[in-house]
C-alpha positions as CSV (number, residue, x, y, z in Angstrom):
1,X,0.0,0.0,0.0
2,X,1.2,3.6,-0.7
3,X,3.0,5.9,1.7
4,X,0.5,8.5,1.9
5,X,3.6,11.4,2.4
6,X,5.2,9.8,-0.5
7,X,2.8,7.3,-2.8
8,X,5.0,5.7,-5.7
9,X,4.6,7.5,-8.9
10,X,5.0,4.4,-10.7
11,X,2.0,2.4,-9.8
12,X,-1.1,2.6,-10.7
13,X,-3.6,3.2,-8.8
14,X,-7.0,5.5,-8.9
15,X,-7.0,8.6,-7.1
16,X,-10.0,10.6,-5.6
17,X,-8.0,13.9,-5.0
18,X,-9.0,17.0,-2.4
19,X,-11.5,19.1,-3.6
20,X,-14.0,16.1,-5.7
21,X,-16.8,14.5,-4.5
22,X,-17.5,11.4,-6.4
23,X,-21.3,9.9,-5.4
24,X,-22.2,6.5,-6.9
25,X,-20.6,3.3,-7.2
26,X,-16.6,2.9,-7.9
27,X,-15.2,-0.8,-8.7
28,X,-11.3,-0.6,-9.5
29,X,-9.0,-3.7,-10.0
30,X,-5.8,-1.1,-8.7
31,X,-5.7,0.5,-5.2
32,X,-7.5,3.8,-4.7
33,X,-6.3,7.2,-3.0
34,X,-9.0,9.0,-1.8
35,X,-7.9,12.8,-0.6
36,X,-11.5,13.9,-1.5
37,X,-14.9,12.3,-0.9
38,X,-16.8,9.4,-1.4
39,X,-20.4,8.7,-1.5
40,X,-21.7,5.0,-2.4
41,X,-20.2,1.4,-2.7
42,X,-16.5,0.9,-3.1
43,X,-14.6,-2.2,-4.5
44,X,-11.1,-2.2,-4.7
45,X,-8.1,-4.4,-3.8
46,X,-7.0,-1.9,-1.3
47,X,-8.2,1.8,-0.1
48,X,-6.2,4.6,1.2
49,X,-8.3,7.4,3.0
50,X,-5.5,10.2,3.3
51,X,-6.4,12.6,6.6
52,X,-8.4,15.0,3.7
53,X,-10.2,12.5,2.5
54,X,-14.0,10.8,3.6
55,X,-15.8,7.7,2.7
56,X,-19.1,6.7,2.9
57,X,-21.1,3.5,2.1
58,X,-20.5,0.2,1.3
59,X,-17.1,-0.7,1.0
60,X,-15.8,-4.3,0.0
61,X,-11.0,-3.8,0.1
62,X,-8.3,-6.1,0.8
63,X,-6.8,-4.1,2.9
64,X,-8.1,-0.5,4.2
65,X,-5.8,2.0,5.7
66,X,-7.7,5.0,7.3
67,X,-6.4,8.3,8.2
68,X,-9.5,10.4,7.1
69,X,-13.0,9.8,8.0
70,X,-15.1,6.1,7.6
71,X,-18.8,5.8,7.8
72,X,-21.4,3.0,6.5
73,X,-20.6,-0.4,6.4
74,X,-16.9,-2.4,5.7
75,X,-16.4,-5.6,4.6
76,X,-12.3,-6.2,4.4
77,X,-9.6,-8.7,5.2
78,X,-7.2,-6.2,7.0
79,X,-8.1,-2.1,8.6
80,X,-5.9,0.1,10.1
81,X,-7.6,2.7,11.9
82,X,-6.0,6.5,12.8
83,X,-8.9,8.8,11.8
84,X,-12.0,8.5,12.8
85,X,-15.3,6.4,12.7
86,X,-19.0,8.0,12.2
87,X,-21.4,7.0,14.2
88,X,-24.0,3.4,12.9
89,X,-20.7,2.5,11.0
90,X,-20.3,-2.0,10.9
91,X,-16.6,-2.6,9.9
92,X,-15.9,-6.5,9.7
93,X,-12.4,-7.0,9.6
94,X,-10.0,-10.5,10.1
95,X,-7.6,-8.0,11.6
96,X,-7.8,-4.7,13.3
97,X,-5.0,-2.0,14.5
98,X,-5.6,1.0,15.7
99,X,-3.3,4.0,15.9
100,X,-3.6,6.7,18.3
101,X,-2.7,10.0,17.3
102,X,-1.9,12.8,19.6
103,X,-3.9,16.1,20.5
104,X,-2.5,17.7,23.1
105,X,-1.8,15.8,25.6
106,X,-4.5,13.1,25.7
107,X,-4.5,10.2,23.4
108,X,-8.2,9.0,22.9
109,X,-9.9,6.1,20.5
110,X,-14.1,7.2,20.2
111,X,-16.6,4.7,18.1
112,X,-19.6,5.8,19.3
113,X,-22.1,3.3,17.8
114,X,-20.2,1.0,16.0
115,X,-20.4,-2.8,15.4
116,X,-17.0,-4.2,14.8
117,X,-16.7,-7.8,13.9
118,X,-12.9,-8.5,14.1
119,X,-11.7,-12.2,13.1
120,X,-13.2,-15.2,10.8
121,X,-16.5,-16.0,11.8
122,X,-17.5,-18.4,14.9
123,X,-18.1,-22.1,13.7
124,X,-20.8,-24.1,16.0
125,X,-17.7,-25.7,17.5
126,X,-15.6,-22.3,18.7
127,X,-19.2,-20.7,20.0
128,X,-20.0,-23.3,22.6
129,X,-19.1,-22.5,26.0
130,X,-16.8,-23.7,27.9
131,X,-17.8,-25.9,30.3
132,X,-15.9,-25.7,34.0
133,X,-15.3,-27.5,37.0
134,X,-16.1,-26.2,41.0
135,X,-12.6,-24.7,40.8
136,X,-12.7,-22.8,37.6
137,X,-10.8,-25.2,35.6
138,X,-12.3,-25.9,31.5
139,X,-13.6,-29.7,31.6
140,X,-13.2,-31.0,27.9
141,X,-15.8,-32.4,26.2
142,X,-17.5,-35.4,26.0
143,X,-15.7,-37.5,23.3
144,X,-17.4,-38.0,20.0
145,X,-19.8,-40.9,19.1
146,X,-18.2,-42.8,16.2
């Protein structure tokens, strides 16, 4: 994914730059820059939101690196988070990292009302509970019937 200080002139990608507002729906087989705005579904190997830049909608990446400003819903493999989240935004993600960035002196994460759905999705087996003993230790299961 492109350094956002210094993106490689040499690859191609498709760029949303400051100042346009694109509303509808945007399918790209390269990586989009968005500096500007976005309003409607996105697909696209990866997505870049630079600090300037918004999206909003339905959003299906690879990988999605966020310094701007997310809201809607986000279906990708891999998010890393350093802007912000609107509020009634679902982000589903296999993995999430967050990084802080520093205002003054406090360092703060907000969501508001989010939903965020971080790994693969529970099978039957892995959302059973565990069952315990009197003293807290996991008793494993029954064996199977064969």
């Amino acid at each position: 994914m492109n350094d956002l200080k210094n993106p490689g002139a040499t690859e191609k990608r498709t760029l949303v730059e400051e100042g346009t507002t694109f509303k509808g729906s945007l399918s790209s087989t390269c990586p989009i820059l968005v500096k500007g705005t976005i309003n409607g579904d996105l697909e696209a190997p990866s997505l870049t939101v630079a600090a300037t830049g918004s999206v909003s909608g339905k959003v299906k990446a690879g990988e999605l690196k966020s310094e701007g400003e997310l809201s809607g819903e986000f279906d990708v493999d891999k998010i890393v988070l350093s802007g912000s989240v609107k509020d009634n935004t679902v982000i589903r993600a296999k993995a999430l990292e967050v990084k802080l960035a520093v205002t003054g002196s406090k360092m703060q994460v907000v969501f508001g009302e989010v939903q965020l759905e971080i790994g693969d999705q529970p099978t039957r087996e892995k959302a059973e509970p565990v069952k315990t003993d009197g003293n807290g230790k996991s008793v494993p299961p029954p064996p199977a019937e064969t």
